[in-house]
N, C-alpha and C positions, 0 to 999 in steps of 0.2 A: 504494500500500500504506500501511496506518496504521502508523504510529509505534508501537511497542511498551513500553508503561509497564506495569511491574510493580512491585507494593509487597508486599513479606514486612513481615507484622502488622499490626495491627490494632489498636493498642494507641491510648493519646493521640496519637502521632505521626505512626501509619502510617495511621491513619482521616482524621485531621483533612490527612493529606498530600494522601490520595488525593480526599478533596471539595474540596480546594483545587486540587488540579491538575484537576479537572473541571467547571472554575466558569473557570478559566485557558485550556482549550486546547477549540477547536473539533473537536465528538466524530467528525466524520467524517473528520479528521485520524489519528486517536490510540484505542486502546483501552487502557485503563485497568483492570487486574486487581489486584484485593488478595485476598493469601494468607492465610487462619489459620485459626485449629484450631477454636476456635470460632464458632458460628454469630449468637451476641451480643456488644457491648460490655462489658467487664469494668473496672468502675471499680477500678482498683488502688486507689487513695487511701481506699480505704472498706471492703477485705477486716477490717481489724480490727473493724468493726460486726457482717460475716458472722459471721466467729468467735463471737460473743455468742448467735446466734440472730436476729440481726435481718435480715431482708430485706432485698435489694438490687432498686430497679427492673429489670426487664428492657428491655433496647437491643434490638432487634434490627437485623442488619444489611440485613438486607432492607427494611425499612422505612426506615431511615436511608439507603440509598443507592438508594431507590426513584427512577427518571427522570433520573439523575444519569450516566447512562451507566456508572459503574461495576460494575464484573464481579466478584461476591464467589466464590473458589475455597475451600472449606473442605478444609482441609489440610495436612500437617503440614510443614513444610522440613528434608529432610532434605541438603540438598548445592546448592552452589552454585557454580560454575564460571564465573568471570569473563572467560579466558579464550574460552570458546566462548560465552557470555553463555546461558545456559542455568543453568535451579534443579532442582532434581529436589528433588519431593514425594509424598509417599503419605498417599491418602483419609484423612482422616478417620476414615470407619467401616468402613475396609479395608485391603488391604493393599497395594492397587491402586499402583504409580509410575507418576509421569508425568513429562518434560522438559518445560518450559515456556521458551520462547525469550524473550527482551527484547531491546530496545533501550538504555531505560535502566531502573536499576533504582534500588528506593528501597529500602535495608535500613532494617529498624524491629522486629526481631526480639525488641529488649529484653535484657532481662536476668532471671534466676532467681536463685532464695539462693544464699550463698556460703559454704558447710561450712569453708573456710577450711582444709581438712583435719584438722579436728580428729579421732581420734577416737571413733567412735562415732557421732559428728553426723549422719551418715548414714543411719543405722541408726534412730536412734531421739530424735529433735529433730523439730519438729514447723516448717512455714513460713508464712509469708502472703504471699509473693512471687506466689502466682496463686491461682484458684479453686479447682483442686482441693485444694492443700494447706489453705487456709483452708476449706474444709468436711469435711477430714479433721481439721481440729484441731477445729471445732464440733461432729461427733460424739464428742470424747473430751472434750472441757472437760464435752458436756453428760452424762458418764456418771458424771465423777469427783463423789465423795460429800464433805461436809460436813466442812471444815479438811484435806483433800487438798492439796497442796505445786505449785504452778505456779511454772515459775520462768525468765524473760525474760532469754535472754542478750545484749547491747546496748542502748547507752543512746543511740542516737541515734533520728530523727524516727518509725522504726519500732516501735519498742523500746518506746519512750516513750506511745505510740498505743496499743498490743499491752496493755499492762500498767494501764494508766489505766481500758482500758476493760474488760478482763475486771475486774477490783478493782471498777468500780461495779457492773457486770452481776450478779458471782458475789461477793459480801460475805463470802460462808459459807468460799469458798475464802481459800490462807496465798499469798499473792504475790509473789514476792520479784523484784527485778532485778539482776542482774551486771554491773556498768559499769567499762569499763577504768580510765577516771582518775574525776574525781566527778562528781556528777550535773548532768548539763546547761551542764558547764566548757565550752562554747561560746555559753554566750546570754550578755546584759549582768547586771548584778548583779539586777536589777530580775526578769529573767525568771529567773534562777536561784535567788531566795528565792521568786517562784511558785509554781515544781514542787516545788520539797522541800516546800511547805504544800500541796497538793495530794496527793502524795505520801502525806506522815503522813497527810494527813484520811482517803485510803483505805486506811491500813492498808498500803500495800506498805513491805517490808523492800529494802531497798538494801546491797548490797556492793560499793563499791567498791572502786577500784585492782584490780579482781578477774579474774583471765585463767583463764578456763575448760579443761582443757587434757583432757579425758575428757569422754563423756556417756554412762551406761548408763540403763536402765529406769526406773530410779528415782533416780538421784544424778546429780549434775554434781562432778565434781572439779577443781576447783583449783589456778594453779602453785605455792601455798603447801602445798598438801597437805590442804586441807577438803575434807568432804565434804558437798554441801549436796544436802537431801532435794529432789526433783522428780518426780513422778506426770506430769509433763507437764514439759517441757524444748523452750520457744519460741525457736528459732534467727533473731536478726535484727543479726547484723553485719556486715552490707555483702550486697551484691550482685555477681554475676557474668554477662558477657555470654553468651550463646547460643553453645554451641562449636563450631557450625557453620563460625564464621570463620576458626578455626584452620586448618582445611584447605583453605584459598581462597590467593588470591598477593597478596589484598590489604594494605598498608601497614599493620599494627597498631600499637598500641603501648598499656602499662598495663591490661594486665588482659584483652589483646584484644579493645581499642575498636580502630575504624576510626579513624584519621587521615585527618580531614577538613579542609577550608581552610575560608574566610568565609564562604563560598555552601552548606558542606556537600556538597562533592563529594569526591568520595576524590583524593588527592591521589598515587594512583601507578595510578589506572581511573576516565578521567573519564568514564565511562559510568554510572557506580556512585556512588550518595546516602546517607550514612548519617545518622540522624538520630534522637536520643532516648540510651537508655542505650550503643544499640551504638556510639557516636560518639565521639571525638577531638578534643572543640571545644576551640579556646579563648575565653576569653571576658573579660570588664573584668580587667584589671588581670597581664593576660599568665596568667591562671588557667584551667587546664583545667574546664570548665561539668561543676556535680555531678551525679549520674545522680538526676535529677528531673522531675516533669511541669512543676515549673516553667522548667525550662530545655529540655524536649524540645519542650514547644507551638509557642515561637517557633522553636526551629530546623527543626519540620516547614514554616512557615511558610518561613521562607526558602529552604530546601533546596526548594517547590512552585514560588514563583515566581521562582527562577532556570532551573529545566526549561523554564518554560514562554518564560522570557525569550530562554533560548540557542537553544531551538526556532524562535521567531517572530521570531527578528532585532531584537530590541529591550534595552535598556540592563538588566542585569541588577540588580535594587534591591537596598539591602543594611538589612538588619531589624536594629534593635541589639537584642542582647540582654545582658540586666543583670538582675540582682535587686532585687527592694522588700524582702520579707518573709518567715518563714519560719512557716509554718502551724501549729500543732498540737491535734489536739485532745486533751485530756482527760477523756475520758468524753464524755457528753451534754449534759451540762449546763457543761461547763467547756472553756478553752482556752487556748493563749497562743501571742501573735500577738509576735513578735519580729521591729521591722524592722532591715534590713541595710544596707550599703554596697553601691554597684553590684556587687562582687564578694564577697560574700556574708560581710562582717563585720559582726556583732552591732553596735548602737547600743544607748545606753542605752534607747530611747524601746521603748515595748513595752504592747501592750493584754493585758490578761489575764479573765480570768474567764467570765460568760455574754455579754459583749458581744463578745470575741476568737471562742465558743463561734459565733456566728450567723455573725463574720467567716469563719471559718473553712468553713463551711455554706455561704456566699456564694459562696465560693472554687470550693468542691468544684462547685457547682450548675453554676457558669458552664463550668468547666472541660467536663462532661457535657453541656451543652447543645450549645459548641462541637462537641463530637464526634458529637453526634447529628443536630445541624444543619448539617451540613458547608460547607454553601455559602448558606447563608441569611445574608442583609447584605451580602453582599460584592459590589459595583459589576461587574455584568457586562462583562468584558472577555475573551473567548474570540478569542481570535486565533486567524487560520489558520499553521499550519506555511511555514515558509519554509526551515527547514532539511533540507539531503537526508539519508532516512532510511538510506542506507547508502552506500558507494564507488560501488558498482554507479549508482545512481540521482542519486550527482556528475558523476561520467562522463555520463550521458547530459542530465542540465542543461548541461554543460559544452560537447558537442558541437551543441545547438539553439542 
């Protein structure tokens, strides 16, 4: 019998998991499924261009995982049972549920906005955490009329993207952003006199120290008590995991990340991989790893070829992961590339402008290519299983 590998998502981590663990493990061993809702690749990193009107190439996953042995389930995860090692999902484009059995599994599930419970935010805050929100806010940006009120609540890598680029896109639109303490008080001096000239040159208004504590229709309120005009009210203060997990027995902690050990394996169901936002890492400097593709790539990465390692009886490798740089773009034409300490403090050194503008472009391409090219470069090394796929199938090695 094969091995049973399942991957919920399809995002950076659970794509690039699943073509690495099918580039890893000999497919007559092992069937290999990945879960998700959608039928293409969604560059999260790039919903803020959707927003504007611009086009995003199409992935598809059929094409990306064409001869690869991987098995694309388009589908929603509605429950997971780690216990019985069983997921239960429903179609797609119905209502249909199914149990899906594993052996082991790869959570990659990600993460959505996080209303923070503000509110109103719910109701009427607008996201870029996935596709659909980000083309429910490009039908609204593209209807609001001439000095109409947009206004970004969050000043961090989201926020800052969100706001940069409707401001070059929509000139005509008033932009404002909401930032807890001031703007960009985590980059080095260098990158924080950047953005505030960027900033003015577009025309966006900044308030900070500013804790938004309401959102109606048209206003954002304040814990000082202002009311600032919004036509559109863009929610981007953090992120929250998939809350599917909540109902599982597995090990959480902070926000209901998985706790995960080195390898990325859950640390209270070693059957069980989380990896990307839904994850518990830690990383350089005793610091839990931020919910980013730049720290979810490498840890799909390692969380792939330790399955493959503990499967085939060989030395489980261990991937460092650390930070260089913190990407950002600024519109089209602009960006700032702010590099880091292994665990992700500001240096002074920092590229800015249309050259940061390309790096950053660099960034994103590779990142994309990775995922569409799952298994393209990587030194074939497909090992067969040696390890028994259940009790039952120990027992009977045991007694030959």
């Amino acid at each position: 019998m094969q091995h049973r590998i399942v991957v919920l998502g399809a995002g950076y981590t659970g794509a690039v998991a699943a073509g690495r663990l099918a580039k890893r493990l000999h497919r007559d061993d092992v069937s290999i499924t990945l879960v998700n809702s959608e039928p293409d690749f969604v560059e999260r990193v790039r919903l803020h261009q959707l927003v504007t009107g611009q086009d995003l190439r199409p992935r598809p996953f059929d094409e990306m995982f064409a001869r690869t042995g991987v098995e694309l389930k388009l589908a929603r995860v509605t429950a997971v049972d780690v216990d019985r090692k069983t997921v239960t999902v429903t179609a797609a484009d119905g209502p249909e549920r199914e149990e899906v059995g594993y052996d082991t599994l790869v959570y990659a599930l990600g993460s959505g906005w996080d209303d923070g419970g503000v509110p109103g935010a719910t109701e009427h805050a607008y996201d870029v955490s996935g596709r659909p929100g980000a083309l429910r806010l490009r039908d609204r940006l593209a209807a609001l009329g001439e000095g109409r009120p947009v206004v970004v609540v969050g000043g961090g890598l989201t926020g800052l993207e969100a706001a940069t680029e409707i401001a070059e896109a929509r000139p005509d639109l008033s932009v404002a952003l909401a930032v807890l303490g001031t703007l960009g008080d985590w980059l080095s001096h260098k990158g924080q006199a950047h953005l505030r000239k960027v900033v003015d040159r577009l025309g966006i208004t900044v308030h900070e120290h500013t804790v938004v504590t309401r959102v109606d229709a048209d206003t954002v309120t304040t814990a000082d008590g202002r009311a600032i005009a919004a036509d559109v009210t863009l929610w981007t203060t953090g992120f929250a995991v998939h809350p599917v997990v909540r109902a599982t027995t597995l090990e959480a902690a902070d926000r209901d990340r998985i706790v995960v050990d080195t390898t990325m394996r859950s640390v209270s169901h070693h059957d069980v991989y989380a990896v990307g936002d839904a994850a518990m890492a830690i990383g350089p400097g005793g610091k839990p790893l931020r919910m980013s593709c730049a720290s979810g790539v490498p840890m799909a990465w390692q969380a792939a070829d330790a399955i493959a390692a503990r499967l085939t009886g060989v030395e489980v490798p261990k991937i460092s992961i650390r930070y260089f740089q913190q990407c950002i773009s600024l519109g089209r034409r602009g960006g700032l590339i702010q590099f880091v300490t292994a665990d992700d403090r500001a240096v002074e050194r920092a590229l800015t402008g249309r050259l940061a503008a390309v790096y950053k472009e660099l960034i994103c391409r590779g990142a994309a290519w990775g995922v569409a090219h799952p298994t393209t470069g990587m030194p074939s090394r497909r090992r067969r299983i040696t390890q028994p796929r259940t009790p039952i199938d120990a027992a009977a090695r045991a007694a030959t």
